[in-house]
GUVO-396097 format. One record per residue (C-alpha): residue number from 1; x, y, z; residue in one letter. Coordinates in pm, 1 decimal. Last residue first. Example, Ala and Ser with C-alpha at 12.3 -4.5 7.8 and 13.67 -1.06 7.14 Angstrom:
BEGIN
+-----+----------+----------+----------+------+
| seq |     east |    north |       up | type |
+-----+----------+----------+----------+------+
|   2 |   1367.0 |   -106.0 |    714.0 |    S |
|   1 |   1230.0 |   -450.0 |    780.0 |    A |
+-----+----------+----------+----------+------+
This chain:
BEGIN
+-----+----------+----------+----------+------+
| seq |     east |    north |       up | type |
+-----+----------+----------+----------+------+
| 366 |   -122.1 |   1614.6 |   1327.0 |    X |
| 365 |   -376.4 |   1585.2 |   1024.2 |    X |
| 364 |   -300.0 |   1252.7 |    837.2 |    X |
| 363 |   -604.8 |   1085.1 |    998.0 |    X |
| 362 |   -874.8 |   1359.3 |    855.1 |    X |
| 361 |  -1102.1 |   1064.3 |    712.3 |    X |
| 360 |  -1218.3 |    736.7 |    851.4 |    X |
| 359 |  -1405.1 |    466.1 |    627.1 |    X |
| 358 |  -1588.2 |    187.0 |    786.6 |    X |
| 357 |  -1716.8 |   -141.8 |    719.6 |    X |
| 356 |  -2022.4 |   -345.1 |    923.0 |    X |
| 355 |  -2294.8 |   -168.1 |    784.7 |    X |
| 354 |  -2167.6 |   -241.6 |    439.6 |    X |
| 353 |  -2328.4 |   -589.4 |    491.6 |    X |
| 352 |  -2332.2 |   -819.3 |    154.0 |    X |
| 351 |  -1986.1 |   -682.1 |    -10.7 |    X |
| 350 |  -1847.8 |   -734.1 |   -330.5 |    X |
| 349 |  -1569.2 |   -894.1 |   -523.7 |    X |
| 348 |  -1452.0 |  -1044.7 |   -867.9 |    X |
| 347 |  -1258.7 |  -1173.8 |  -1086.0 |    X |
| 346 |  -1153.1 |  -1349.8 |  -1433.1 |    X |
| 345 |   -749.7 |  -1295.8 |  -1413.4 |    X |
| 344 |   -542.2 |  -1424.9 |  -1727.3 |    X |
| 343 |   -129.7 |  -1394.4 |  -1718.2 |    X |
| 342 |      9.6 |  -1431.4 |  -2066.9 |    X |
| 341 |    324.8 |  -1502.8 |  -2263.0 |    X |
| 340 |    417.3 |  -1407.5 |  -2614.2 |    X |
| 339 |    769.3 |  -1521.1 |  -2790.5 |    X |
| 338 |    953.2 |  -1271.1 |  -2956.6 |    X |
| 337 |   1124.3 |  -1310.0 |  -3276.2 |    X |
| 336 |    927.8 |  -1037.1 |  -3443.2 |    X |
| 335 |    597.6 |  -1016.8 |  -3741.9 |    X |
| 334 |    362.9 |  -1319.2 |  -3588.3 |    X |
| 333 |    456.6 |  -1355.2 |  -3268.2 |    X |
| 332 |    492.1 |  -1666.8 |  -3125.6 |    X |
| 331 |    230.9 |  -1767.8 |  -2881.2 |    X |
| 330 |    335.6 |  -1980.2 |  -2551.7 |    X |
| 329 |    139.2 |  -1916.0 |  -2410.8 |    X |
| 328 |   -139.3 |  -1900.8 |  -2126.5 |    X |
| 327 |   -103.7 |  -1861.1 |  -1735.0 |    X |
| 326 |   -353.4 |  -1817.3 |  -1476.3 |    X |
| 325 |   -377.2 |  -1517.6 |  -1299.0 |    X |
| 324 |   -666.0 |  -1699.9 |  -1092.8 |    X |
| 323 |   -951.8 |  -1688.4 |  -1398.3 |    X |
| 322 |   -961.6 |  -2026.7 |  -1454.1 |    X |
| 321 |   -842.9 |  -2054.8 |  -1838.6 |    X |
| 320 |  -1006.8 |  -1955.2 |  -2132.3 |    X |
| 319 |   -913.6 |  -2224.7 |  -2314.1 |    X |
| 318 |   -626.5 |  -2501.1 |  -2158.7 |    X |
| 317 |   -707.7 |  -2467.5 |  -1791.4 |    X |
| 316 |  -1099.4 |  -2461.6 |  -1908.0 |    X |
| 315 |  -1278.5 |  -2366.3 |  -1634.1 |    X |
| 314 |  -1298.2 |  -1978.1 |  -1581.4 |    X |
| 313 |  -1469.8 |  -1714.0 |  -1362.8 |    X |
| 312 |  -1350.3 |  -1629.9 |  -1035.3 |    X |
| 311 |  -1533.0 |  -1540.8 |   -715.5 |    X |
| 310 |  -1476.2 |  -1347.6 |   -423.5 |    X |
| 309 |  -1655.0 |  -1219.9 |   -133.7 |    X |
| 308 |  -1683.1 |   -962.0 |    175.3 |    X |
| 307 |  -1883.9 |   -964.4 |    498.5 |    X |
| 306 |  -1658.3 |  -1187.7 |    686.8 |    X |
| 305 |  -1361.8 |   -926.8 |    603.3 |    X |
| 304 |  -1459.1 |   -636.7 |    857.1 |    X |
| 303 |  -1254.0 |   -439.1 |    657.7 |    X |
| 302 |  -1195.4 |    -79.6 |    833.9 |    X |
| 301 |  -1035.8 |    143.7 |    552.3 |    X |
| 300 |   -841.7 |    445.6 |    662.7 |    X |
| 299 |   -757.4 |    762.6 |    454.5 |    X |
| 298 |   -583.9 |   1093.3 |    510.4 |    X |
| 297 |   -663.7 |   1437.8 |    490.2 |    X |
| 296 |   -690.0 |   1406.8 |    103.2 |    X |
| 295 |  -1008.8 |   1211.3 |    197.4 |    X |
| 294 |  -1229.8 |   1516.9 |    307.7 |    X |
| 293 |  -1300.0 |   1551.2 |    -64.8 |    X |
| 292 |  -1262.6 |   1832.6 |   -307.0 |    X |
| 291 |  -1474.1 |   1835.1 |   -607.8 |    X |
| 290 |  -1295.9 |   1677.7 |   -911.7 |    X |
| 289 |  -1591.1 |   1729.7 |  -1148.0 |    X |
| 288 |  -1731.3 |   1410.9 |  -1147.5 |    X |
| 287 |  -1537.3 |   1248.9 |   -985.0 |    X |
| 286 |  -1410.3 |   1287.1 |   -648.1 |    X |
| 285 |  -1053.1 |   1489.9 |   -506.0 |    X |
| 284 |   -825.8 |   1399.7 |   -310.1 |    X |
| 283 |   -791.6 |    983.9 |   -318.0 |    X |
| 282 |   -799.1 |    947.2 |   -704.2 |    X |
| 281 |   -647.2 |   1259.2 |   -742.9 |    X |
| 280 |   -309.1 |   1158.3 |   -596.6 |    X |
| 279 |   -204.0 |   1342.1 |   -263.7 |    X |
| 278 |   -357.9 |   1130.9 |    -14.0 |    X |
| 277 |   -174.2 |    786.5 |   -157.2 |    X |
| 276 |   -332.0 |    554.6 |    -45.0 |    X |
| 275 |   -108.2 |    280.5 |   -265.9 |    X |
| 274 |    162.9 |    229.4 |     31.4 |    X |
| 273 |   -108.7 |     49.9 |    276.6 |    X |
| 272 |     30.3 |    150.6 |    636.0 |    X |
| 271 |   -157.1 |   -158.2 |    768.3 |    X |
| 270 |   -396.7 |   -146.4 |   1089.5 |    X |
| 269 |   -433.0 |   -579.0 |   1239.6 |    X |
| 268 |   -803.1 |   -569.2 |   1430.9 |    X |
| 267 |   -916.6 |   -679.7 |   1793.7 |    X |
| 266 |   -852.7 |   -283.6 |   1934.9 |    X |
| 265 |   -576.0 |   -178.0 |   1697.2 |    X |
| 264 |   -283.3 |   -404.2 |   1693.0 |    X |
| 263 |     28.2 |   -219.6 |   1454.7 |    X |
| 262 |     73.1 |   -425.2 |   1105.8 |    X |
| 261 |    377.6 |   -566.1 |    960.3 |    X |
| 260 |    312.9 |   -679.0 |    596.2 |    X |
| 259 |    454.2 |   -414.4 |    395.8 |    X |
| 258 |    802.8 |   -403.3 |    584.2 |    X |
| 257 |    808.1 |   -841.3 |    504.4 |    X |
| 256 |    796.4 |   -782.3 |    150.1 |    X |
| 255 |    554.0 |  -1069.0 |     40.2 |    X |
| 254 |    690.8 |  -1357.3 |   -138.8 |    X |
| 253 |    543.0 |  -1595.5 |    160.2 |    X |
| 252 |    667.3 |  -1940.1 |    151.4 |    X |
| 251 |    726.5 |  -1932.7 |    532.3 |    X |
| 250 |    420.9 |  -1675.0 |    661.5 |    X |
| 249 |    491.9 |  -1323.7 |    678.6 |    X |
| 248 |    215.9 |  -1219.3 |    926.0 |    X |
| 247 |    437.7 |   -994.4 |   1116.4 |    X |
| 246 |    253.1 |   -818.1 |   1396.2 |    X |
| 245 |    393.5 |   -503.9 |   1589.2 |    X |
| 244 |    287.2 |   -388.9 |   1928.1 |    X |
| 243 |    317.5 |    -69.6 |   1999.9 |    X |
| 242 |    173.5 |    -78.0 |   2369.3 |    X |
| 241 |    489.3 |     16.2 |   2532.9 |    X |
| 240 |    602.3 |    285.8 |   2380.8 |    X |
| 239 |    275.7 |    443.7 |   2422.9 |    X |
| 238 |     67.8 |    513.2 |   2149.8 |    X |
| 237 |     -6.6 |    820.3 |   1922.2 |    X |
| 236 |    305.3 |    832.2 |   1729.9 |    X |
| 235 |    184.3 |    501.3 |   1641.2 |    X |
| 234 |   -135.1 |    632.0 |   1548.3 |    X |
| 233 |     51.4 |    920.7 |   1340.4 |    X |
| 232 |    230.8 |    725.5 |   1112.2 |    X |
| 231 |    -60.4 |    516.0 |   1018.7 |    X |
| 230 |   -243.2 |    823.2 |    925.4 |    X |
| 229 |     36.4 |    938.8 |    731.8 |    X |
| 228 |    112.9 |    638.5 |    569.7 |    X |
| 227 |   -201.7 |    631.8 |    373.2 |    X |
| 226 |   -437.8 |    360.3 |    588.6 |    X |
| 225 |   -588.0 |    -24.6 |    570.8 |    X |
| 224 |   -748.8 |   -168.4 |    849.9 |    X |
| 223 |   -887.0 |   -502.6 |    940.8 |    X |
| 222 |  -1047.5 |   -738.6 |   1217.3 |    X |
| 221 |  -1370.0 |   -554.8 |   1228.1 |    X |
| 220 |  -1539.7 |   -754.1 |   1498.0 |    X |
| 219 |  -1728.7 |  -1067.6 |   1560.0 |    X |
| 218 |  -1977.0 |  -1308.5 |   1311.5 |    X |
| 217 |  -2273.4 |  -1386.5 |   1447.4 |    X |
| 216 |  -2278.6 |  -1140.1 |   1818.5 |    X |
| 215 |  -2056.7 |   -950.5 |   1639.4 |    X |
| 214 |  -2248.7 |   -787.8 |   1328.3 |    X |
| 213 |  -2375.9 |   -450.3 |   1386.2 |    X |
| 212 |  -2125.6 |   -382.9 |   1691.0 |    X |
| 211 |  -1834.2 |   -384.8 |   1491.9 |    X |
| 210 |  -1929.0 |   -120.0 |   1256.4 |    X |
| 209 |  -2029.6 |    151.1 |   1527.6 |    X |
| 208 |  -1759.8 |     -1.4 |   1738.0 |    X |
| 207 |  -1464.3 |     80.8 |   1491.7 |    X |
| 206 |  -1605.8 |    402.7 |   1384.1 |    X |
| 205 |  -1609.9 |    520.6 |   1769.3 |    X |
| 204 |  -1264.6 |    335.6 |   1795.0 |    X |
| 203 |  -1087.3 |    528.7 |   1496.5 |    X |
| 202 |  -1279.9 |    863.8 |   1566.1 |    X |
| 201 |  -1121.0 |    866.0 |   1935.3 |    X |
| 200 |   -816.2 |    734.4 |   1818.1 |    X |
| 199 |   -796.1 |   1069.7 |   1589.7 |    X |
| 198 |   -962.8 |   1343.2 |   1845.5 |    X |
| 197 |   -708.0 |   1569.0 |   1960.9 |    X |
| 196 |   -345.8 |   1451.8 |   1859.8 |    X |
| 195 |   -506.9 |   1319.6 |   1524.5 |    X |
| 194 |   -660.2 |   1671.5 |   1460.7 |    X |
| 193 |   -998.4 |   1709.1 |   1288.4 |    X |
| 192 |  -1048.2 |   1334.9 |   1205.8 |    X |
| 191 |  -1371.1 |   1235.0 |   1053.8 |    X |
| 190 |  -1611.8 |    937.1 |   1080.7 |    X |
| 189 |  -1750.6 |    707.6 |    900.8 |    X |
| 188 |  -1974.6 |    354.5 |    862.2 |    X |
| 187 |  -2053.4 |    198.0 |    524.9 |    X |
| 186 |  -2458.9 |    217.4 |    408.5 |    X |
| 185 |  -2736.6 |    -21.2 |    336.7 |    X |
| 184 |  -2844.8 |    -52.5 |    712.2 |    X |
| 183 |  -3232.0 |     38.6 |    561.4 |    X |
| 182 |  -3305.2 |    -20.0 |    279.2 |    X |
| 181 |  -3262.2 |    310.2 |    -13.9 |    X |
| 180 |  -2977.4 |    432.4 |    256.9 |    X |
| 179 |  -2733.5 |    373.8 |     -8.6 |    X |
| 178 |  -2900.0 |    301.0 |   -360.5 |    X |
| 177 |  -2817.2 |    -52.6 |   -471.4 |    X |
| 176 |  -2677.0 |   -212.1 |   -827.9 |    X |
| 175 |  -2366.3 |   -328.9 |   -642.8 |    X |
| 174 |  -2338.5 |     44.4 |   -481.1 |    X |
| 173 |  -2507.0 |    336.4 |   -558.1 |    X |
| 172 |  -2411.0 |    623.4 |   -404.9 |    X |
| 171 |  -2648.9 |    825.2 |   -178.5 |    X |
| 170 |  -2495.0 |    882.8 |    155.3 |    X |
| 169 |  -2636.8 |   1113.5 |    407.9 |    X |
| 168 |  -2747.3 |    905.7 |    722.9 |    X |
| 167 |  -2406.9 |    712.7 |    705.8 |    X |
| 166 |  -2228.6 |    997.6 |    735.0 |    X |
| 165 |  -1952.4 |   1118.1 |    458.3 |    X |
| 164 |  -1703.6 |    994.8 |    258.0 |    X |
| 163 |  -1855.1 |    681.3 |     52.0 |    X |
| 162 |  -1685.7 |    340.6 |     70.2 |    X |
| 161 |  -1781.9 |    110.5 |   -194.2 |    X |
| 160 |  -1624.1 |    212.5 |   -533.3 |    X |
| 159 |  -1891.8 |    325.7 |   -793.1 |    X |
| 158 |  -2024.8 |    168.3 |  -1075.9 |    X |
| 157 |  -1944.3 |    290.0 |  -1479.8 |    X |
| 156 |  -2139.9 |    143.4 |  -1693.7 |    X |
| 155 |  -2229.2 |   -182.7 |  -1915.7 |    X |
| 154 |  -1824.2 |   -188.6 |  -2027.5 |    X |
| 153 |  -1811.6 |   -533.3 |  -1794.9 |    X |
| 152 |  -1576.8 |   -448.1 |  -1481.5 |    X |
| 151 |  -1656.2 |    -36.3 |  -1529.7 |    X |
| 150 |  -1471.2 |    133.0 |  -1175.6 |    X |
| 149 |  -1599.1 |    451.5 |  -1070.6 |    X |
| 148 |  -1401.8 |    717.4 |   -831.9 |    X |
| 147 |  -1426.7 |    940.9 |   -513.2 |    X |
| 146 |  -1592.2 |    555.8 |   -320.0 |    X |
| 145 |  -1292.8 |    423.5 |   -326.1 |    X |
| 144 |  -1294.3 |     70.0 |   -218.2 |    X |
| 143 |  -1261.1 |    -71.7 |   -544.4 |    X |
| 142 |  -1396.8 |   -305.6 |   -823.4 |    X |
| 141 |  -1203.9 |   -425.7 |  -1093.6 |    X |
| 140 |  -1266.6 |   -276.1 |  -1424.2 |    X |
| 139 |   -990.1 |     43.7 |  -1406.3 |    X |
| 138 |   -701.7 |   -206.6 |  -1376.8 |    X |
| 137 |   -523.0 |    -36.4 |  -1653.3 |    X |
| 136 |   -274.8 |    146.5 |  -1448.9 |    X |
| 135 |   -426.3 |    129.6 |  -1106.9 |    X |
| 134 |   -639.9 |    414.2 |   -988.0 |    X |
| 133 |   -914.5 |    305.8 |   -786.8 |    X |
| 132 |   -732.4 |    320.8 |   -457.5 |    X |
| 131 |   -776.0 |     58.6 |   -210.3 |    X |
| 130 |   -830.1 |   -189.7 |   -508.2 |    X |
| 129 |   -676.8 |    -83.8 |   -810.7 |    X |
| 128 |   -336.1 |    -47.1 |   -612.4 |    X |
| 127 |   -366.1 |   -370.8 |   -519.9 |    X |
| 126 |   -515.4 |   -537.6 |   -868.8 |    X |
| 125 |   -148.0 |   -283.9 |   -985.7 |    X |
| 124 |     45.6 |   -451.8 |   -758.9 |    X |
| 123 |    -59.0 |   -776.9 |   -907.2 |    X |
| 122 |     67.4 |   -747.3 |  -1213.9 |    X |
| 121 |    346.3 |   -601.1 |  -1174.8 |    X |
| 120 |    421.6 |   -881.6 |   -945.2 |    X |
| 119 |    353.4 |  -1145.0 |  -1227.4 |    X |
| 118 |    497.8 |   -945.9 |  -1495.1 |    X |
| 117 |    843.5 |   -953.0 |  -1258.0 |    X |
| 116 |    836.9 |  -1310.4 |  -1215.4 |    X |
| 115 |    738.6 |  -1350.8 |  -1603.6 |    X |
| 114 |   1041.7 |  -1142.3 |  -1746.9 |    X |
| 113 |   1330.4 |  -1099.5 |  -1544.7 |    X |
| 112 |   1302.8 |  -1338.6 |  -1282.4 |    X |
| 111 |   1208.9 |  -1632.9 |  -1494.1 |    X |
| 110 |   1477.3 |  -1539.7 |  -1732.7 |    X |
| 109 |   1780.2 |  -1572.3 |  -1452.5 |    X |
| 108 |   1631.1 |  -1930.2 |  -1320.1 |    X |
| 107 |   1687.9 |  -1993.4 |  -1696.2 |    X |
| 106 |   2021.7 |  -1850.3 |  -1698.9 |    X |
| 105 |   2108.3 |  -2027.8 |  -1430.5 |    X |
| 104 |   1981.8 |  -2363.9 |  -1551.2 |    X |
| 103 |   2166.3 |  -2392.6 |  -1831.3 |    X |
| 102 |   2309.5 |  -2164.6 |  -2084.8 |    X |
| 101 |   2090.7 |  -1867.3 |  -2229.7 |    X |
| 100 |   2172.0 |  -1713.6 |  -2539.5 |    X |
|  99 |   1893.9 |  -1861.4 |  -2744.6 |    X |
|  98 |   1595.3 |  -1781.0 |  -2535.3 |    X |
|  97 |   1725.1 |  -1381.5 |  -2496.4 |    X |
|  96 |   1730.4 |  -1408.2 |  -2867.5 |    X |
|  95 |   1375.5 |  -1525.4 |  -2924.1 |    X |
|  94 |   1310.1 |  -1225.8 |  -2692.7 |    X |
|  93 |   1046.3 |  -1273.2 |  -2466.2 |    X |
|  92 |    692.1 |  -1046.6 |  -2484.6 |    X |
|  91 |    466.0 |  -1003.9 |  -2207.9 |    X |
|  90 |     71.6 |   -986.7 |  -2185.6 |    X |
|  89 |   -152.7 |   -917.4 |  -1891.6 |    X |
|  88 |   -486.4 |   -990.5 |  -1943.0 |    X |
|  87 |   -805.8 |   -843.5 |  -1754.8 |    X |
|  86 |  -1165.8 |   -999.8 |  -1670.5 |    X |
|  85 |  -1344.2 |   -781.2 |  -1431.1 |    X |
|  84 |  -1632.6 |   -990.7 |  -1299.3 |    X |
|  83 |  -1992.3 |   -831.0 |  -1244.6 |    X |
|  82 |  -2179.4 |   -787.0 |   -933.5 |    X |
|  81 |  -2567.9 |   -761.1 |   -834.6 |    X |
|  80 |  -2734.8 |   -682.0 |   -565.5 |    X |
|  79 |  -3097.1 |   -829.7 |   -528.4 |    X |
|  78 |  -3336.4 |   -646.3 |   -247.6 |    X |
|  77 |  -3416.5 |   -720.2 |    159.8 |    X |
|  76 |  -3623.5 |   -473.5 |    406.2 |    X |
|  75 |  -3924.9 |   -621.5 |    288.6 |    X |
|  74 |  -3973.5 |   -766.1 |    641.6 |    X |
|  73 |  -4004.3 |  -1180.9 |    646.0 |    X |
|  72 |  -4184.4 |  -1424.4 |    917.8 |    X |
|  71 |  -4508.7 |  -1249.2 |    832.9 |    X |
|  70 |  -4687.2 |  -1146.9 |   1216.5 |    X |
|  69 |  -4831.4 |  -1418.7 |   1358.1 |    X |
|  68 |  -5222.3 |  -1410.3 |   1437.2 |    X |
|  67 |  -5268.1 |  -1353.9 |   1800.6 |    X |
|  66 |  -5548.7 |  -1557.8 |   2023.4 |    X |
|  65 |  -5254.0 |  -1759.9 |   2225.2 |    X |
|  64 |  -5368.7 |  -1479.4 |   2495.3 |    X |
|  63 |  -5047.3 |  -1277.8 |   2516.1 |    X |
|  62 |  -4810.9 |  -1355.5 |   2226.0 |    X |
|  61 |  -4542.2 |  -1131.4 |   2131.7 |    X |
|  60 |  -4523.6 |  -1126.2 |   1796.0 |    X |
|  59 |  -4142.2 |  -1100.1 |   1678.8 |    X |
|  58 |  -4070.4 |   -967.7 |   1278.7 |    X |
|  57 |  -3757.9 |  -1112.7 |   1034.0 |    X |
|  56 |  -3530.5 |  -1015.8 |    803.5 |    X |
|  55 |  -3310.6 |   -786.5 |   1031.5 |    X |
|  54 |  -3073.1 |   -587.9 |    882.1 |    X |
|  53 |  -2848.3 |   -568.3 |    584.7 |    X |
|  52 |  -3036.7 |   -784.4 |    391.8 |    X |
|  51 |  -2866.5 |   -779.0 |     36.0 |    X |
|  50 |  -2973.3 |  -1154.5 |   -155.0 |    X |
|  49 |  -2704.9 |  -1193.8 |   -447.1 |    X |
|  48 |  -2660.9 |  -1173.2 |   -809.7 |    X |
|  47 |  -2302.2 |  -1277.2 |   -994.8 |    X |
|  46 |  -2228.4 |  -1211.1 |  -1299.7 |    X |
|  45 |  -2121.3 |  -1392.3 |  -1631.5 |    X |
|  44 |  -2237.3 |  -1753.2 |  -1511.4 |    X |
|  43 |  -2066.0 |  -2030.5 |  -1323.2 |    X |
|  42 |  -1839.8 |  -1852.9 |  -1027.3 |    X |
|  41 |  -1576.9 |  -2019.6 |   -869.5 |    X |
|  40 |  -1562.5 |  -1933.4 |   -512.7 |    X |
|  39 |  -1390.8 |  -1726.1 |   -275.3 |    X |
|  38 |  -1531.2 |  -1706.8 |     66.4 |    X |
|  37 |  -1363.8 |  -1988.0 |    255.3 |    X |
|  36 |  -1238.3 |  -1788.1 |    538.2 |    X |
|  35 |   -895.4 |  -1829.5 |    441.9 |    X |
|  34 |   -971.8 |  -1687.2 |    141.2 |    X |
|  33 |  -1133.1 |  -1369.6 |    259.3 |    X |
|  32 |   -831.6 |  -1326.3 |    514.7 |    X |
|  31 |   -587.7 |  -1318.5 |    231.6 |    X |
|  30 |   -758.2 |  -1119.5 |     19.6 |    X |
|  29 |   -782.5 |   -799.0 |    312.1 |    X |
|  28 |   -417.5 |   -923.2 |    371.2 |    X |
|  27 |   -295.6 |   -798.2 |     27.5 |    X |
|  26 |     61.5 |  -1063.6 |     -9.8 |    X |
|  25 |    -81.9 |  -1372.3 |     66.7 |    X |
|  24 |   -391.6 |  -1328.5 |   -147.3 |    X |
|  23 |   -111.3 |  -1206.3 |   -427.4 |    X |
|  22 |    109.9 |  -1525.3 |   -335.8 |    X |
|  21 |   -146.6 |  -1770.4 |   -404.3 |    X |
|  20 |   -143.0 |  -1706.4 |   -787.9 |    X |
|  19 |    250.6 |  -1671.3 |   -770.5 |    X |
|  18 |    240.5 |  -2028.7 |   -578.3 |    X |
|  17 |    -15.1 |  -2165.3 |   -813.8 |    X |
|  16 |    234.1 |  -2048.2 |  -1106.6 |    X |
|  15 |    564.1 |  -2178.6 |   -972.5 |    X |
|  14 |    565.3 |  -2558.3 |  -1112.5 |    X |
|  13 |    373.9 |  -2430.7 |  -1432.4 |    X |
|  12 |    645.4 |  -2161.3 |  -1485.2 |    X |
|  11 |    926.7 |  -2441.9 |  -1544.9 |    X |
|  10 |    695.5 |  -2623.1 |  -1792.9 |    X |
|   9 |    621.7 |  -2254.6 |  -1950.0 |    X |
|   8 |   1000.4 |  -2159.8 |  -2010.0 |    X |
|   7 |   1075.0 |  -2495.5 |  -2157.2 |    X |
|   6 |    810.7 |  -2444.9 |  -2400.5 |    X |
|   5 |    924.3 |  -2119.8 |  -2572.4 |    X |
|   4 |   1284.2 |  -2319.5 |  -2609.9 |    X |
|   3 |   1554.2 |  -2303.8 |  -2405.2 |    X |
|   2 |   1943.3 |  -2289.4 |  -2580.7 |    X |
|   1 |   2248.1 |  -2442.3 |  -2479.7 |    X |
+-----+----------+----------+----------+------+
């Protein structure tokens, strides 16, 4: 008995919103902004937003009742501005593979093999695009690395968040805003010489220095990502009997349960994040003109997650789709029995308080 193109797509439309909420689920820095409520649809090609780092207002103290009232607003606030990466992936299925199968097996057996595994593909790569800047034709959504530029709209290239050196000395320009050009406009750091000597040392002083800027209104870092090594050696680092491991695989969850164990540091969740990779060129070296970087000594994000956003873009289920890997096809192709299936994602993310994020170098040193 043989499926047709459209049989294929009725059974995906019963899975879809679980794949679409399965990639939140399975990168806990989108997980947490989504369960805070910070992902919204967004209704025009970019998005522009108010940056005040610090402060917006002024006190007068008042002495007599004679004082004239300071304004109510510094000028220590600007516009940022983001753009939406829109990417599609496209897979082909055999007419043939559609005629040879027999019941529902077989059709269980086709979802797996071709848009299951598209699906995941797919997402690993917004992953590895993320932490990284480097997955395979991701290159327009926005990342974390500050050693590389991301291009979401072909307008330029903009460069990833987190820069590698002290917050007193970093220049990028980030969302459409020179670093240290207002003041708080900058990500935390610090940097490991030897993990045995100084590495939780660096990991709580960065820790505090971007927890402290926000937790009175909003509390503490409550993330970090790290390259194995660095992970590796913090729980080298601890006691046996303070390694305390947290599963957040939730009942539902597609996510491989090994890459969603974290260890408890301070009032965060640290994940061995398998796309830092220390030794690509992404992480080692930054553009332009590969110059060395203090990063190929390991890497660790600190996310304080209330601070970051995301939006889609996308109405139209049947046109141009919402944006959320939805899914569009069938389309039969024109010159081969194949049948063409597509996964849409219209997104984006930024920051509003890199004050309260850190980057820590140097981890992977013993």
């Amino acid at each position: 008995m043989a499926f047709s193109p459209d049989v294929l797509v009725t059974a995906l439309q019963e899975l879809i919103p679980g794949y679409s909420e399965t990639f939140t689920k399975w990168h806990p820095a989108f997980d947490a902004i989504v369960k805070k409520g910070q992902k919204v649809t967004a209704k025009g090609p970019y998005r522009e937003f108010a940056l005040v780092p610090s402060g917006p207002g002024q006190i007068t103290p008042i002495l007599t009742g004679n004082e004239v009232i300071a304004g109510g607003r510094t000028m220590n606030s600007v516009r940022a501005n983001t753009y939406a990466a829109t990417m599609i992936y496209a897979y082909d299925v055999p007419g043939q593979d559609l005629r040879e199968a027999n019941g529902e097996m077989d059709l269980v057996q086709l979802i797996k093999r071709y848009p299951e595994r598209a699906i995941m593909d797919f997402h690993e790569r917004i992953a590895q695009q993320l932490v990284a800047g480097n997955g395979a034709g991701a290159g327009s959504f926005p990342t974390f690395n500050g050693n590389v530029t991301y291009d979401p709209k072909g307008l330029g290239a903009r460069r990833g968040m987190f820069e590698y050196a002290n917050a007193a000395a970093q220049t990028d320009t980030v969302f459409g805003v020179a670093k240290n050009s207002i003041t708080g406009w900058h990500n935390q750091y610090r940097d490991i010489t030897s993990f045995a000597a100084n590495g939780r040392k660096h990991m709580r002083a960065a820790y505090y220095d971007a927890s402290q800027e926000m937790a009175n209104a909003e509390g503490d870092v409550d993330l970090l990502f790290g390259d194995r090594g660095s992970f590796d050696n913090y729980l080298e680092d601890l006691d046996d009997q303070v390694q305390i491991i947290t599963p957040s695989t939730e009942a539902g969850d597609r996510a491989p349960s090994k890459l969603r164990q974290g260890a408890k540091f301070l009032g965060a969740t640290f994940y061995s994040d398998q796309y830092i990779d220390v030794t690509s060129a992404a992480i080692s070296t930054r553009d332009p003109g590969a110059v060395a970087s203090p990063a190929a000594n390991g890497l660790i994000y600190g996310i304080h997650s209330s601070t970051w956003h995301m939006y889609t873009m996308g109405h139209d289920a049947g046109m141009e789709t919402k944006g959320d890997f939805a899914q569009r096809g069938p389309i039969r192709h024109p010159t081969q029995d194949m049948w063409r299936y597509e996964f849409v994602l219209s997104m984006g993310m930024y920051c509003d308080n890199l004050r309260c994020n850190f980057a820590v170098t140097g981890g992977n040193l013993p």
